[in-house]
C-alpha positions as CSV (number, residue, x, y, z in Angstrom):
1,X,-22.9,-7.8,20.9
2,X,-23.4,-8.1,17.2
3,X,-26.4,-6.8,15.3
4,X,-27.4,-7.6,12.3
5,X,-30.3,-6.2,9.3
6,X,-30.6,-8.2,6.3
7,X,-33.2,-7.7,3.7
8,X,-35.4,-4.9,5.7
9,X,-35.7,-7.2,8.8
10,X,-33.5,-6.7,12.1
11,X,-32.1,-10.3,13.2
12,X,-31.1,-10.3,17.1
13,X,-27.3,-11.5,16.0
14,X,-28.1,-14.0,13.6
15,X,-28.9,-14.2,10.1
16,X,-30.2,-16.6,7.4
17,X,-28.3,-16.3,4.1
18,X,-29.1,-19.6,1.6
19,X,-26.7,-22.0,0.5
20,X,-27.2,-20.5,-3.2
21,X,-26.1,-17.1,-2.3
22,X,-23.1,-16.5,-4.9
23,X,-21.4,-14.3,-2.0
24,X,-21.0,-17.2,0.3
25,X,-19.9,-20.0,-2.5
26,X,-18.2,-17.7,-5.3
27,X,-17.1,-14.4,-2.6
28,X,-19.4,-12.4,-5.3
29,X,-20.0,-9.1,-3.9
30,X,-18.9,-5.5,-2.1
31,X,-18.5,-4.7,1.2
32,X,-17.8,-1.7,3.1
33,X,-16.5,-0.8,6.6
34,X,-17.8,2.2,8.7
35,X,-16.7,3.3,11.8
36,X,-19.1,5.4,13.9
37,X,-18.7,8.4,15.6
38,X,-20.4,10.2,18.0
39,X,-23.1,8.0,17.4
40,X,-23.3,8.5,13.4
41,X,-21.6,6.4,10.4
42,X,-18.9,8.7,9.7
43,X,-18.5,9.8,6.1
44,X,-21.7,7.6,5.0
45,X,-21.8,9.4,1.6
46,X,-18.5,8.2,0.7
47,X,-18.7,4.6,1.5
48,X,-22.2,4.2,0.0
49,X,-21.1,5.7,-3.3
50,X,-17.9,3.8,-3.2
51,X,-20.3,0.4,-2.1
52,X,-22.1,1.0,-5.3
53,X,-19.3,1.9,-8.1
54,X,-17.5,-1.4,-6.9
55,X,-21.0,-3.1,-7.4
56,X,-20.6,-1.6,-11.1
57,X,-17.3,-2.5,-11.0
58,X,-17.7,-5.7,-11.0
59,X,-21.0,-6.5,-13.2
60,X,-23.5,-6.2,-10.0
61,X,-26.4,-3.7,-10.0
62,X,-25.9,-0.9,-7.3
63,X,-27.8,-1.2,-4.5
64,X,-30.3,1.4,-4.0
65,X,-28.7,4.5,-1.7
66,X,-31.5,5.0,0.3
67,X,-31.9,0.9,1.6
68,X,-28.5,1.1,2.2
69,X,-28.8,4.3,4.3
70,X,-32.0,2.9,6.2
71,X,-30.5,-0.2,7.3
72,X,-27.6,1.3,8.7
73,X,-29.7,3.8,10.8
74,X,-31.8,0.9,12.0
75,X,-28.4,-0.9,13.1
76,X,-27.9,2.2,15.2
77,X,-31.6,2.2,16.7
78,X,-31.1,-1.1,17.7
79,X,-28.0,-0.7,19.3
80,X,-26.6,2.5,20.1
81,X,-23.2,1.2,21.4
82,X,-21.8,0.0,18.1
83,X,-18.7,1.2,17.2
84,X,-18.1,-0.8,13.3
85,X,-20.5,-1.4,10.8
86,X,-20.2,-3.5,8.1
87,X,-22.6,-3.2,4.3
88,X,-22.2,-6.1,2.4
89,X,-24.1,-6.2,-1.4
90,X,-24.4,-9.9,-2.1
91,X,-24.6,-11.1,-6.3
92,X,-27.8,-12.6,-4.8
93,X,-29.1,-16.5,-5.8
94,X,-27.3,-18.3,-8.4
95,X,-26.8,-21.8,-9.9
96,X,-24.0,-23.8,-9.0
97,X,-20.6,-23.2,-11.0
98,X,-19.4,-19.8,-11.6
99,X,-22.3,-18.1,-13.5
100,X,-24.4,-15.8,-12.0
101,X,-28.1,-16.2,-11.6
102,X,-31.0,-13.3,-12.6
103,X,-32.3,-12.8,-8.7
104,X,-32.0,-10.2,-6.5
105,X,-28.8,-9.0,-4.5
106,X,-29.1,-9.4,-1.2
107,X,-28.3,-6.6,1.4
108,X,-26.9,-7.5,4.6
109,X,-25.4,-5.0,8.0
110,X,-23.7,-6.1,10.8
111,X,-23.1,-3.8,13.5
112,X,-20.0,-4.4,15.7
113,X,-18.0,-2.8,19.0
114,X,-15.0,-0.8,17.0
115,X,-11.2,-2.4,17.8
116,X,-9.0,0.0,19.7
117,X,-6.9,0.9,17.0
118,X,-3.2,1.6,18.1
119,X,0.5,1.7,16.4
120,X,1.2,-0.8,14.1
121,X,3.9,-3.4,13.3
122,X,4.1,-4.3,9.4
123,X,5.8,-6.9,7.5
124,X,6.6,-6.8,3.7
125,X,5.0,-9.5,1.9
126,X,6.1,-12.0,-0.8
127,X,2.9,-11.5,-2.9
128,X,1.5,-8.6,-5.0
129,X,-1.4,-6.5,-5.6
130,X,-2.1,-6.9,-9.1
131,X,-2.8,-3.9,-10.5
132,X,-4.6,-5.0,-13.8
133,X,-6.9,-7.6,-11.9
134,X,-10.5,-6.9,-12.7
135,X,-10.9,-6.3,-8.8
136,X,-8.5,-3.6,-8.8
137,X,-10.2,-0.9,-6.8
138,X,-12.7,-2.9,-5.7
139,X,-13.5,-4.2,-2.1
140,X,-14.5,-7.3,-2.7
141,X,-15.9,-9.9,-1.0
142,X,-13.4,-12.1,-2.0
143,X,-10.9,-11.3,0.7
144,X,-9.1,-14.9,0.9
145,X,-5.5,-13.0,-0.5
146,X,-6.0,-10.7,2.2
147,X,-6.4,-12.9,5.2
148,X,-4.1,-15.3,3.9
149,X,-1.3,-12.3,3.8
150,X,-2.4,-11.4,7.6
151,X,-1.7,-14.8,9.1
152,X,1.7,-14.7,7.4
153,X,2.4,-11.4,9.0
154,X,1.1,-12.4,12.1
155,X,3.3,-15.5,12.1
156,X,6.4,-13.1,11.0
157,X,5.6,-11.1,14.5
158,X,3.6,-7.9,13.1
159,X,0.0,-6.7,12.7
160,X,-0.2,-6.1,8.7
161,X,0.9,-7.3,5.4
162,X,2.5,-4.7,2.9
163,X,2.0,-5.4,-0.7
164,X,4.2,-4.0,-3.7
165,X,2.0,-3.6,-7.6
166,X,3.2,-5.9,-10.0
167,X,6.2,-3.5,-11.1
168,X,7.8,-3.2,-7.5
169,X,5.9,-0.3,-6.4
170,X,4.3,0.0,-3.0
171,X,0.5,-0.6,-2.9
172,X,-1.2,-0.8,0.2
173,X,-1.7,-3.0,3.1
174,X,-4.0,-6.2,2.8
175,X,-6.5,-4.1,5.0
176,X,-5.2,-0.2,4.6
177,X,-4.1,2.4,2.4
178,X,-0.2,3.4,3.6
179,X,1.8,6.7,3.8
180,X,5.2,6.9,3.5
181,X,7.5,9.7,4.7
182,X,9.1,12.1,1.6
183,X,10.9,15.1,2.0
184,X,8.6,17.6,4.2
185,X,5.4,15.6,3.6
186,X,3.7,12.3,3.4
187,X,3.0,10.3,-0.1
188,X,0.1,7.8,-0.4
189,X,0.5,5.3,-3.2
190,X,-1.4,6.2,-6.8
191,X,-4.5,4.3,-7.9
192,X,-2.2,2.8,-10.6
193,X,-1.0,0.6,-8.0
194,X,-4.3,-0.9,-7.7
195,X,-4.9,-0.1,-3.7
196,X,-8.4,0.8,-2.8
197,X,-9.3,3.9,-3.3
198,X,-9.5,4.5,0.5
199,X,-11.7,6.8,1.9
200,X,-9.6,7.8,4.7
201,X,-7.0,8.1,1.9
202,X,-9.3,10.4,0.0
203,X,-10.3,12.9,2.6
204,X,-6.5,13.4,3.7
205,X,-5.9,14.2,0.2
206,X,-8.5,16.7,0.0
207,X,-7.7,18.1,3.2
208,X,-3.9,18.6,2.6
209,X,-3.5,22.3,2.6
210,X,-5.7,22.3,5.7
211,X,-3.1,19.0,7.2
212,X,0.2,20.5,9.3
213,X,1.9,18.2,7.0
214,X,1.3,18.1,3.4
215,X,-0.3,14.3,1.7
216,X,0.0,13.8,-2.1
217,X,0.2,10.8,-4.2
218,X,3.1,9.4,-5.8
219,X,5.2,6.2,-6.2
220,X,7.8,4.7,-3.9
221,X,10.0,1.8,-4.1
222,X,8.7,-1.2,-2.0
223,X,12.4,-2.0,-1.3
224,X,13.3,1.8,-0.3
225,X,11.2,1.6,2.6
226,X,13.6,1.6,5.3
227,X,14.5,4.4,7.2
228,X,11.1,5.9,6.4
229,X,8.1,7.0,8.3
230,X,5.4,4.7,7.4
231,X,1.9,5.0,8.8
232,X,-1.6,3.0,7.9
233,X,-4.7,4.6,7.1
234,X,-8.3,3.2,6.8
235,X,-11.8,3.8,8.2
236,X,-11.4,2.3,11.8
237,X,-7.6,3.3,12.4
238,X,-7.8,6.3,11.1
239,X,-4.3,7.4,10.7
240,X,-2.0,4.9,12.5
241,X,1.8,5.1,12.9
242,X,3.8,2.1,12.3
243,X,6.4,1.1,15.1
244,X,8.0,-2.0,12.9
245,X,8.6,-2.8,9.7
246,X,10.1,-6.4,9.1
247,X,10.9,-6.4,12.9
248,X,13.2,-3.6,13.1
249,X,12.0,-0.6,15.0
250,X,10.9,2.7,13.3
251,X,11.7,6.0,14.9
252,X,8.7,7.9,16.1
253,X,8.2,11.0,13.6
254,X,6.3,13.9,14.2
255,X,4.3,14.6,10.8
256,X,2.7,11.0,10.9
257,X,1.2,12.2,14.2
258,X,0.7,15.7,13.7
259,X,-1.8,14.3,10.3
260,X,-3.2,11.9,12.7
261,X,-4.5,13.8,15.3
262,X,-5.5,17.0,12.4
263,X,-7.5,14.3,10.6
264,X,-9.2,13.0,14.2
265,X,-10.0,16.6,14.7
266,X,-11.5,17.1,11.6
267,X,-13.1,13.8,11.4
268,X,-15.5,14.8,14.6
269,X,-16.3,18.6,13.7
270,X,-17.4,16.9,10.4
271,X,-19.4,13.4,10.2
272,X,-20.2,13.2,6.3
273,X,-17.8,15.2,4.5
């Protein structure tokens, strides 16, 4: 079942959105993704206060906290077996062409069953994550690199796209932050790489001295990823090891699941950290 709020009004699985919307003909907007637990958003202060500085980001005014807030908890009223939610901060009407018009952004949820997340198989891609694009950092609504790097890595057998910077440095996934195996502990990619400042990424850095195995940021080689533990990180797969990488198989390793199941534990004594 899919619910959806848009605008302070609860729509029974549908939704109206005008032609003129920038969002739907430019992709101008934010999104985020929110996995519930326990029948809460989990870590809702975050992802609002991400949702709005990639508003600023990107020359949109932030949309208010509170409306935000609200129409996720109605989402919830409505339908307490979601597992996903979605916020996505439209640029509102506009003209046709690429300039923006002076109405209002428009605020729209979608509540969703969660996917059973598992291991994952990944696939190094051809293409790059610029890392001096003006949505660097941002989660855009303008996704099109990111599901055009999925169906190649579907077609190439695996799950996810990895993505180097610009200077031959891994970045992320098209839809996660990754973690990559390094000495005792795990690294995670640095902002300069222009991944998404992940909010599953954050909390394991913040946690680290409370993790069994150590996170920290710092660069790695996109071509010195064999032979490494590799593992994908976002809101709905939490910490997930990867089994593959360009179709050979990866050797289970212990601190990938030892920070996986420390941050699940964590992750339910604490809904909003």
């Amino acid at each position: 079942m899919t619910t959806v709020w848009l605008d302070g009004t609860h729509v029974d699985g549908r939704a109206t959105i005008p032609v003129s919307d920038h969002a739907l003909t430019l992709g101008d907007g934010v999104f985020e993704t929110l996995v519930v637990v326990r029948d809460r958003p989990f870590a809702v202060t975050r992802h609002v206060a991400r949702l709005r500085a990639s508003a600023t980001a990107v020359g949109l005014p932030a949309p208010d906290e509170d409306a935000v807030r609200g129409a996720l908890d109605a989402v919830l009223r409505a339908d307490p077996a979601v597992g996903r939610l979605r916020v996505t901060w439209t640029a509102g009407d506009g003209p046709a062409g690429p300039v923006r018009g002076d109405g209002p952004g428009r605020l729209l949820v979608v509540g969703t069953p969660a996917p059973v997340p598992g291991p994952v198989r990944v696939w190094r891609a051809p293409w790059v994550r610029n890392e001096r694009s003006p949505l660097a950092g941002v989660k855009s609504t303008s996704y099109q690199e990111n599901v055009v790097a999925l169906a190649a890595a579907r077609r190439h057998g695996a799950d996810e796209a990895l993505l180097a910077d610009t200077t031959g440095r891994l970045s992320e996934a098209a839809t996660s932050n990754a973690l990559v195996s390094d000495g005792a502990g795990l690294l995670t990619p640095t902002l300069a790489t222009g991944c998404l400042p992940g909010v599953t990424r954050a909390l394991l850095l913040a946690w680290s001295d409370a993790l069994p195995v150590p996170v920290r940021e710092g660069d790695v080689a996109f071509d010195d990823l064999d032979g490494r533990a590799l593992a994908l990180t976002s809101s709905l797969r939490g910490v997930a090891p990867v089994v593959a990488l360009d179709g050979t198989t990866l050797a289970a390793d212990d601190r990938v699941g030892q920070v996986a199941a420390a941050f699940a534990a964590r992750r339910d004594d604490d809904l909003d950290p």
